[in-house]
CHARMM-style PDB file with segment names, atoms N, HN, CA, C and O in Angstrom:
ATOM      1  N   UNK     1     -34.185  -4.119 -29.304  1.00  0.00      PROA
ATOM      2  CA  UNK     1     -34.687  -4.080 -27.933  1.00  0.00      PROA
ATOM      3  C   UNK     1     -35.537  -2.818 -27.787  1.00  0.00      PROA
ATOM      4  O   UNK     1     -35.213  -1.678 -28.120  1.00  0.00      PROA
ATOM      5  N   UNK     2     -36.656  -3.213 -27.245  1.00  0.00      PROA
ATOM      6  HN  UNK     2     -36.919  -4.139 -26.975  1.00  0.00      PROA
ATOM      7  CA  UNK     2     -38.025  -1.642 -26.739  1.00  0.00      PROA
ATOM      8  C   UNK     2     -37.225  -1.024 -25.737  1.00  0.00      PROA
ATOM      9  O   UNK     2     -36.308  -1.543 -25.101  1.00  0.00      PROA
ATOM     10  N   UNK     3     -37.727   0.303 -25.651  1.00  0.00      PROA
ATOM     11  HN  UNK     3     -38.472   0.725 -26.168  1.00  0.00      PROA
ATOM     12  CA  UNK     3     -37.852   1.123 -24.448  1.00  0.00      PROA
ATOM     13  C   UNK     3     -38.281   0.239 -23.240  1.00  0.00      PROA
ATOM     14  O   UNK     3     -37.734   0.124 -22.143  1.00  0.00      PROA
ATOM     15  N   UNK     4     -39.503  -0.406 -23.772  1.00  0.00      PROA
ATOM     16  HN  UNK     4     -39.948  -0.313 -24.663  1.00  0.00      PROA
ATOM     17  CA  UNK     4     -39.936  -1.043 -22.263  1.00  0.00      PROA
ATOM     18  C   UNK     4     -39.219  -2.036 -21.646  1.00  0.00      PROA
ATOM     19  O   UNK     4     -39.070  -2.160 -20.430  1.00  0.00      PROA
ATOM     20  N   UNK     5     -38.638  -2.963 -22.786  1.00  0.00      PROA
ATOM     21  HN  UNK     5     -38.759  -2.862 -23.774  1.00  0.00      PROA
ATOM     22  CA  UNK     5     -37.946  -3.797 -22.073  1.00  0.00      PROA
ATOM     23  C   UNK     5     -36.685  -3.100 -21.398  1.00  0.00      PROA
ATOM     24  O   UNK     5     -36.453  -3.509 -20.260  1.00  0.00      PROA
ATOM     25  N   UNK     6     -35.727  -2.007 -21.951  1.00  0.00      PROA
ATOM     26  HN  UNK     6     -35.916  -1.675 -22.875  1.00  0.00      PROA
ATOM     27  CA  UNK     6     -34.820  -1.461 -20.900  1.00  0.00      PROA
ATOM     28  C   UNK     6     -35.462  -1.035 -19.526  1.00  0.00      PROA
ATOM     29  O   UNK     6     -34.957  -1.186 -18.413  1.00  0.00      PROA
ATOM     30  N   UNK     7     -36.645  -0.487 -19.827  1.00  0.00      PROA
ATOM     31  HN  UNK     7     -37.055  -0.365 -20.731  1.00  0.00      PROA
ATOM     32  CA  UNK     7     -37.304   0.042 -18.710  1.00  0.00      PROA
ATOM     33  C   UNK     7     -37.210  -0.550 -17.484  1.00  0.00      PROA
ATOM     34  O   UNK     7     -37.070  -0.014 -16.384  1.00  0.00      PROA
ATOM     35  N   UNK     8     -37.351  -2.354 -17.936  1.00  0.00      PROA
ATOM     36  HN  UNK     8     -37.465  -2.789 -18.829  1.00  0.00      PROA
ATOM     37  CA  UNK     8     -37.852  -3.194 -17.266  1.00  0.00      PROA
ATOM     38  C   UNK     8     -36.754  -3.980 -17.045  1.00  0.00      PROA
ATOM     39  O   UNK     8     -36.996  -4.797 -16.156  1.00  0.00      PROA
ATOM     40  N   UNK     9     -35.690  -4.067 -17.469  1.00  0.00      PROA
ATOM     41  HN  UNK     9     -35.493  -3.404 -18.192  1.00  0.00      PROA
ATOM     42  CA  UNK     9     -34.536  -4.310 -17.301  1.00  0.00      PROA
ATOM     43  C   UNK     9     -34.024  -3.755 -16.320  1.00  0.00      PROA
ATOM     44  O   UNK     9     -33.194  -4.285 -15.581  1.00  0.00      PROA
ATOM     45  N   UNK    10     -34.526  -2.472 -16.196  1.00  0.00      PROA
ATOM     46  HN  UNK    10     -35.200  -2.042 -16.796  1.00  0.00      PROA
ATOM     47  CA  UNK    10     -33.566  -1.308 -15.279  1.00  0.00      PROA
ATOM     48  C   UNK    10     -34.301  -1.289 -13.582  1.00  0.00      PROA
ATOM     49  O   UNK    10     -33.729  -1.096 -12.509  1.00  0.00      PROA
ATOM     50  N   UNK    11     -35.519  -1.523 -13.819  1.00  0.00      PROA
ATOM     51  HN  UNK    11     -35.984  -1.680 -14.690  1.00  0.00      PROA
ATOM     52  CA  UNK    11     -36.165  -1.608 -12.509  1.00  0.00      PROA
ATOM     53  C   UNK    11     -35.878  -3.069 -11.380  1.00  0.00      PROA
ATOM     54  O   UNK    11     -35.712  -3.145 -10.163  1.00  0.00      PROA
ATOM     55  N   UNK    12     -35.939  -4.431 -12.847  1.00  0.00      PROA
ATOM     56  HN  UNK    12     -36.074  -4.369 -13.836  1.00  0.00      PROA
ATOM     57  CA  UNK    12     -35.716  -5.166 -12.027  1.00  0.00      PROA
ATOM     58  C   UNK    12     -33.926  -5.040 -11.538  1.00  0.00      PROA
ATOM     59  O   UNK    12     -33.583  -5.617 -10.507  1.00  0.00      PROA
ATOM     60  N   UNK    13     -33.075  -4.399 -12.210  1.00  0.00      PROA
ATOM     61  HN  UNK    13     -33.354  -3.930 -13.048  1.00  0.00      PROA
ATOM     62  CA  UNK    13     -32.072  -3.962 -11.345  1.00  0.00      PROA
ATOM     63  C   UNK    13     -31.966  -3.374 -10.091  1.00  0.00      PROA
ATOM     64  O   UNK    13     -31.510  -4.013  -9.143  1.00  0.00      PROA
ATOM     65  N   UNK    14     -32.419  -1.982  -9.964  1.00  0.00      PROA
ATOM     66  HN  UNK    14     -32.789  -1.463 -10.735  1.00  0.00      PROA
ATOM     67  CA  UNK    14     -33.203  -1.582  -8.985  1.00  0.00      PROA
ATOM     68  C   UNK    14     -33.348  -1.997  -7.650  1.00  0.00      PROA
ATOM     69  O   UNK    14     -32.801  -1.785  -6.567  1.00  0.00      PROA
ATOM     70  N   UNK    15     -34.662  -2.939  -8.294  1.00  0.00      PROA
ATOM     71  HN  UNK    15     -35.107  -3.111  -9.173  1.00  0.00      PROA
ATOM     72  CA  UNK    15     -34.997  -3.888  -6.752  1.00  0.00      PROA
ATOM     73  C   UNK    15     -33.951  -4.893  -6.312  1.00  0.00      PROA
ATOM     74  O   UNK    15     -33.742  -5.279  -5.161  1.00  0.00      PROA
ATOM     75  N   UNK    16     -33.136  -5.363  -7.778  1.00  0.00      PROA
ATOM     76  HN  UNK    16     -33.306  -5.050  -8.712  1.00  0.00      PROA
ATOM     77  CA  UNK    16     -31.982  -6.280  -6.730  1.00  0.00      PROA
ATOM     78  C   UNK    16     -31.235  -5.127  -6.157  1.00  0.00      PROA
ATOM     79  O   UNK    16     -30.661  -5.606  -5.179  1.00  0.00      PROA
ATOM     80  N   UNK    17     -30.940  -3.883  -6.241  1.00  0.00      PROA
ATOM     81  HN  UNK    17     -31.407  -3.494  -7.036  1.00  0.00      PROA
ATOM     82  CA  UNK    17     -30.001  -3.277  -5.622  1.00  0.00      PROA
ATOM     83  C   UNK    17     -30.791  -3.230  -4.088  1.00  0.00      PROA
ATOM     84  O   UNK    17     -29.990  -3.306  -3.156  1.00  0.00      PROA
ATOM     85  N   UNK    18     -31.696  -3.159  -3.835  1.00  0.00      PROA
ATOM     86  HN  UNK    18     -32.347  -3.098  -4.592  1.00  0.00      PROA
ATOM     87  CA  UNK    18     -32.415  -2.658  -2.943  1.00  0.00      PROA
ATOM     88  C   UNK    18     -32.182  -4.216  -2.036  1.00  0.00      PROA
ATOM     89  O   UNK    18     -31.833  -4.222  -0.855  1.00  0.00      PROA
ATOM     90  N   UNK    19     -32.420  -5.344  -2.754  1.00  0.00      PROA
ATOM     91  HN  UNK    19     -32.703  -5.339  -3.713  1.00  0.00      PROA
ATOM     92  CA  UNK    19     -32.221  -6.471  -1.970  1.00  0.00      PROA
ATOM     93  C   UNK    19     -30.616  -6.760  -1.478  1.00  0.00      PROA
ATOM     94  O   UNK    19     -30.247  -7.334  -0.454  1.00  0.00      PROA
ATOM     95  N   UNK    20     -29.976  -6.294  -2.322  1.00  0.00      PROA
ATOM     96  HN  UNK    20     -30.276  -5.827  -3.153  1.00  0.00      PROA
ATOM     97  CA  UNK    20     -28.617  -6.180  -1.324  1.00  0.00      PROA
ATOM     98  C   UNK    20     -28.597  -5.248  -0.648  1.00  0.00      PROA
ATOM     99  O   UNK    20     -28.442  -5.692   0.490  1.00  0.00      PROA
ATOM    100  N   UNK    21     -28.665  -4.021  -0.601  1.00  0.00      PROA
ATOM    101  HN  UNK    21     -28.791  -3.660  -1.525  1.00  0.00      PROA
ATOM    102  CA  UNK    21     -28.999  -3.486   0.802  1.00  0.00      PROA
ATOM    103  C   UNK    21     -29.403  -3.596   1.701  1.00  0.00      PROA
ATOM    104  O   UNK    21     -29.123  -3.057   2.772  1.00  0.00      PROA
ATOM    105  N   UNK    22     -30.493  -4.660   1.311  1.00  0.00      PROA
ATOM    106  HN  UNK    22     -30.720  -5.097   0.441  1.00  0.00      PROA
ATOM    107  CA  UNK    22     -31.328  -5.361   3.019  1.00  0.00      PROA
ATOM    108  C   UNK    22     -30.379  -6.057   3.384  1.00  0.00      PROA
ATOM    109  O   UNK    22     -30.177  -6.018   4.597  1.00  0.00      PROA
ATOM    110  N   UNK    23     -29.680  -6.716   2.766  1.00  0.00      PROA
ATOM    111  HN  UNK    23     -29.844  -6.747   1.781  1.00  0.00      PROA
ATOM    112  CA  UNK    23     -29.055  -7.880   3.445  1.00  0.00      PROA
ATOM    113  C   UNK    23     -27.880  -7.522   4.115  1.00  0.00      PROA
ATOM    114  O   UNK    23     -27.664  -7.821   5.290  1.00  0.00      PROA
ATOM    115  N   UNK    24     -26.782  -6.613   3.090  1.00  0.00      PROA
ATOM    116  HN  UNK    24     -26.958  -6.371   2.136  1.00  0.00      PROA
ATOM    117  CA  UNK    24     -26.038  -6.005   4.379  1.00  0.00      PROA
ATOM    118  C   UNK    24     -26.540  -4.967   5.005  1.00  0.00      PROA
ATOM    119  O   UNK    24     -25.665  -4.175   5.355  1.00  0.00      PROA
ATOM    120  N   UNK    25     -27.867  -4.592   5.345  1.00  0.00      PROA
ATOM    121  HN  UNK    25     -28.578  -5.235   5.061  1.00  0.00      PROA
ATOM    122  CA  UNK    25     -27.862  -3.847   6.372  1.00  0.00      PROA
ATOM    123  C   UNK    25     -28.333  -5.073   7.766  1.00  0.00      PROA
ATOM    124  O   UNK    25     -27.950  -4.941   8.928  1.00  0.00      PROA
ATOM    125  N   UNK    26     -29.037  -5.971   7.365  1.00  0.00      PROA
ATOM    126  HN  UNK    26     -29.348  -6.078   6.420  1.00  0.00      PROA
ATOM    127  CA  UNK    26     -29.070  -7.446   8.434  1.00  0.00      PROA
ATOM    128  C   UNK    26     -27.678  -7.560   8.886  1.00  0.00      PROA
ATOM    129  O   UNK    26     -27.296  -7.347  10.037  1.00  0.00      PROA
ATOM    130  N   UNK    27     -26.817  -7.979   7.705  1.00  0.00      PROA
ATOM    131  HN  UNK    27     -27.128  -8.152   6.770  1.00  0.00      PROA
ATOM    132  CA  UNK    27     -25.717  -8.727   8.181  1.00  0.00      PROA
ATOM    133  C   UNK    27     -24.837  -7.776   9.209  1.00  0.00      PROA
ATOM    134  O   UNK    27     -24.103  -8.161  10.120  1.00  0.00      PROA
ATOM    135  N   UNK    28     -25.165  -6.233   8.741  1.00  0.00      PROA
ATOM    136  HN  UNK    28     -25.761  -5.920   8.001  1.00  0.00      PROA
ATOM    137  CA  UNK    28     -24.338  -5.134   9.901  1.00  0.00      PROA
ATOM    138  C   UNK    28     -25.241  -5.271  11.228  1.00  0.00      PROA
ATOM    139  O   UNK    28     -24.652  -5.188  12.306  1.00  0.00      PROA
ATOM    140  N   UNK    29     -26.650  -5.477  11.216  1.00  0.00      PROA
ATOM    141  HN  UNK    29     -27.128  -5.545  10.341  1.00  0.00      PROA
ATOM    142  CA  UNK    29     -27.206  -5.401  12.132  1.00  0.00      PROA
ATOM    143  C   UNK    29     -26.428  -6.403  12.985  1.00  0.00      PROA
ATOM    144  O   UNK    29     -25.647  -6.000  13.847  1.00  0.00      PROA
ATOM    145  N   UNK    30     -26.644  -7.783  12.745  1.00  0.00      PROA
ATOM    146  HN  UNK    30     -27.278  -8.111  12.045  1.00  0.00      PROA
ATOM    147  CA  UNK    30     -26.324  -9.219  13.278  1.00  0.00      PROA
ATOM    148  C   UNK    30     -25.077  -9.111  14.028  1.00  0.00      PROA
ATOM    149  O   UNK    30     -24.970  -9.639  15.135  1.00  0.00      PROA
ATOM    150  N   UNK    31     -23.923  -8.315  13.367  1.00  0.00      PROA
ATOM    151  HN  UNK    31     -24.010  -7.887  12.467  1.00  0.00      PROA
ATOM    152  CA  UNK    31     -22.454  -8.691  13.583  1.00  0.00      PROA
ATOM    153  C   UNK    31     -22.405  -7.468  14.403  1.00  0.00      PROA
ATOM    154  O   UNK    31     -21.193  -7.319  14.554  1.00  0.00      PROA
ATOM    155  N   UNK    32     -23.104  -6.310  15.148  1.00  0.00      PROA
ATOM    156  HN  UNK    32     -24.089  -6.431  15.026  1.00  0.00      PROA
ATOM    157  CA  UNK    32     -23.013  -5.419  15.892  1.00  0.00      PROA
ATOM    158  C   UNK    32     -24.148  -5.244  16.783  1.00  0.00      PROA
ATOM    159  O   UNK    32     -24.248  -4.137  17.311  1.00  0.00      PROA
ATOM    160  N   UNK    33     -24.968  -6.072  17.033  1.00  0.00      PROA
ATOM    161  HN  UNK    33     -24.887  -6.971  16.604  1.00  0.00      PROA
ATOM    162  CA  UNK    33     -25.889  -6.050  18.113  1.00  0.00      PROA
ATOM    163  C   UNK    33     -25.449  -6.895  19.447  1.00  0.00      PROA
ATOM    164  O   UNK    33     -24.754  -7.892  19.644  1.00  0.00      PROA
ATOM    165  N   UNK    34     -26.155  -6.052  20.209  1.00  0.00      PROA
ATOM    166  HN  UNK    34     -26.720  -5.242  20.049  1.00  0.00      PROA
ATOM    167  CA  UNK    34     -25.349  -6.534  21.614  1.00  0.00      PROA
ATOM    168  C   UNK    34     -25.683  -7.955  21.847  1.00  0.00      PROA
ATOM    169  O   UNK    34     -24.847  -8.687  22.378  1.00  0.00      PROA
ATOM    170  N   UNK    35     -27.017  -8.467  21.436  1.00  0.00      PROA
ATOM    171  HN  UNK    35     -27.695  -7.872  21.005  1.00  0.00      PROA
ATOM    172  CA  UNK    35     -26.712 -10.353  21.712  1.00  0.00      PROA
ATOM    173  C   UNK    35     -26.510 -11.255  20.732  1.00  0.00      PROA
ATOM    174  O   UNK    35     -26.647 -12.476  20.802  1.00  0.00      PROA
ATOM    175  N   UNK    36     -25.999 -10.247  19.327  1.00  0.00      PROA
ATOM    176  HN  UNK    36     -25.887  -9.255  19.269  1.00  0.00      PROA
ATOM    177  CA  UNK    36     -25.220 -11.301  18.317  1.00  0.00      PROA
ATOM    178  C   UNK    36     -23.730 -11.444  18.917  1.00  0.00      PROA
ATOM    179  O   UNK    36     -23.063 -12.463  18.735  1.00  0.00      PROA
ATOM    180  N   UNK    37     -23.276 -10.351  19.638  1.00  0.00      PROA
ATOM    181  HN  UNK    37     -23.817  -9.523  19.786  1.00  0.00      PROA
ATOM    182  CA  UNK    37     -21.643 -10.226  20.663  1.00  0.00      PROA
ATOM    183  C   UNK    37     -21.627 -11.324  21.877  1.00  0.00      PROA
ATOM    184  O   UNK    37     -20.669 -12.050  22.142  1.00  0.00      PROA
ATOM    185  N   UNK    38     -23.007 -11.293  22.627  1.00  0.00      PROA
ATOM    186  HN  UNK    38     -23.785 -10.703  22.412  1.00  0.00      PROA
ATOM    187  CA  UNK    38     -22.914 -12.303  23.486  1.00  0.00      PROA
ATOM    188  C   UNK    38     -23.510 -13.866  23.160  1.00  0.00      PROA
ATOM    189  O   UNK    38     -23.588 -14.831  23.921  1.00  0.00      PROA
ATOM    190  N   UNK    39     -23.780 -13.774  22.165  1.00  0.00      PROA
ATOM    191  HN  UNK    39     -23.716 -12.990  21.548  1.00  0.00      PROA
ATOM    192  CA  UNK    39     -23.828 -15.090  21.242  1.00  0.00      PROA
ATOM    193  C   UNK    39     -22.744 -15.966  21.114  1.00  0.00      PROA
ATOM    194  O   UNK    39     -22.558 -17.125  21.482  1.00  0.00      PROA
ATOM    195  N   UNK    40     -21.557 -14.515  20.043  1.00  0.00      PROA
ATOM    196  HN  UNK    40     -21.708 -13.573  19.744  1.00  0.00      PROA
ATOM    197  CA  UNK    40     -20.298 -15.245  19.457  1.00  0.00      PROA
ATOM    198  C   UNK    40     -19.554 -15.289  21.388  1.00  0.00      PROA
ATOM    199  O   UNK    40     -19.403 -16.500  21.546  1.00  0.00      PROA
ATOM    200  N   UNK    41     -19.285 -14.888  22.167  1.00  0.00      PROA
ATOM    201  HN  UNK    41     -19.408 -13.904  22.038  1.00  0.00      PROA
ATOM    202  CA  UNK    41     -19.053 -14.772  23.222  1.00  0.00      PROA
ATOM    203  C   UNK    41     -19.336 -16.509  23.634  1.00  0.00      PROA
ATOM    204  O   UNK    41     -18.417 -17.321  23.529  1.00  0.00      PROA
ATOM    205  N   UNK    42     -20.621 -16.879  24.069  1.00  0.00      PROA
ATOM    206  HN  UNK    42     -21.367 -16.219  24.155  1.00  0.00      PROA
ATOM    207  CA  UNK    42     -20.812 -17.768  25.138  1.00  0.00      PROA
ATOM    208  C   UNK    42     -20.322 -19.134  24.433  1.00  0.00      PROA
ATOM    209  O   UNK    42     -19.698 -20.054  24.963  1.00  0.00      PROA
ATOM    210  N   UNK    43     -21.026 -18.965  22.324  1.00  0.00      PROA
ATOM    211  HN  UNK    43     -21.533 -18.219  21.894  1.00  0.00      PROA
ATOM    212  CA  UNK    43     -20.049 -19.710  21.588  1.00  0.00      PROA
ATOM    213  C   UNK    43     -18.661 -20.100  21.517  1.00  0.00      PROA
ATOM    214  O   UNK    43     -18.209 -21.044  20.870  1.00  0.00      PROA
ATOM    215  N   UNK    44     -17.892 -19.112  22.397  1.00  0.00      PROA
ATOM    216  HN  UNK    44     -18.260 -18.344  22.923  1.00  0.00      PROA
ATOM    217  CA  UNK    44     -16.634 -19.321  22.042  1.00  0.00      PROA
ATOM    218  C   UNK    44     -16.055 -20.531  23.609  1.00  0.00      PROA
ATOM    219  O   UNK    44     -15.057 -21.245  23.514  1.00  0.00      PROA
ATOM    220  N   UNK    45     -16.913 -20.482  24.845  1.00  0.00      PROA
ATOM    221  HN  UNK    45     -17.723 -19.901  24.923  1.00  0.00      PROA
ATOM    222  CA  UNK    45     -16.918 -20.320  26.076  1.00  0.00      PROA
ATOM    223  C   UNK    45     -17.486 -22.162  26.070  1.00  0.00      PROA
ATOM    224  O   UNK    45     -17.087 -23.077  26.791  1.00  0.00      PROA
ATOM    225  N   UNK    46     -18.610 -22.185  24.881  1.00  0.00      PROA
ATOM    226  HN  UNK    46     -18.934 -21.442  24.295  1.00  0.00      PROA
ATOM    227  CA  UNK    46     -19.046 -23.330  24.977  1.00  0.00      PROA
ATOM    228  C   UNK    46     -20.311 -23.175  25.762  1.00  0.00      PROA
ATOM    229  O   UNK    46     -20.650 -24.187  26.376  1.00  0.00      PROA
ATOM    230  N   UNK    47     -20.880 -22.400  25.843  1.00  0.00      PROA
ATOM    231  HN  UNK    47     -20.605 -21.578  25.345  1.00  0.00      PROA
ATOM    232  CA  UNK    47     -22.102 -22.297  26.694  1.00  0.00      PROA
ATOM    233  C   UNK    47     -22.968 -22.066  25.940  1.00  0.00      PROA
ATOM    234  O   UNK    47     -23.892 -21.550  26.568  1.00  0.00      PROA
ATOM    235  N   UNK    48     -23.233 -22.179  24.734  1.00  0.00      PROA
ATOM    236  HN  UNK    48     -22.482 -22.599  24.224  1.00  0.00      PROA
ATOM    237  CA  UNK    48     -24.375 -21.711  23.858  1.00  0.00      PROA
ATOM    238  C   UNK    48     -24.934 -23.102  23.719  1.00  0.00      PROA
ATOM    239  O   UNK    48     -24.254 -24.124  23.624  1.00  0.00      PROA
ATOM    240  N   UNK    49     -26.329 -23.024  23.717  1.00  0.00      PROA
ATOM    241  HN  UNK    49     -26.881 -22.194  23.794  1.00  0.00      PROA
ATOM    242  CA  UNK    49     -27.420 -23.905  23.944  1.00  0.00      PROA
ATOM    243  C   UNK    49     -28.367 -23.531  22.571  1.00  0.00      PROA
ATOM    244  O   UNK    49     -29.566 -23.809  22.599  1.00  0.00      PROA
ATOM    245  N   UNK    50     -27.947 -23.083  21.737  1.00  0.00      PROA
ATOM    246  HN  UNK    50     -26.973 -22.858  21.714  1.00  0.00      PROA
ATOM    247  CA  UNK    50     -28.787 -22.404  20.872  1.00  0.00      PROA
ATOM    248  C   UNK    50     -29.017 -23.230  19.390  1.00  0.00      PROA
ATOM    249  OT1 UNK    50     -29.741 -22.746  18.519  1.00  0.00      PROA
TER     250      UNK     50
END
């Protein structure tokens, strides 16, 4: 195995690390914003039209 291919091995690691970070930082966004709360809320109530 080259240098480059670790190289390149290691970066495209990297960017998946970076793509799980987006996602739980969405999924923290989603589950703590004030109208993902009144979402699960009106959902629970039966009033969601969504």
């Amino acid at each position: 195995m080259t240098v480059e291919k670790l190289l390149e091995y290691g970066h495209m690691l990297v960017q998946e690390q970076d793509n799980v970070k987006r996602v739980q930082l969405a999924d923290t966004y989603m589950s703590q914003a004030a109208l993902g709360d009144a979402n699960q809320d009106a959902m629970k109530t039966g009033s969601f039209y969504g």
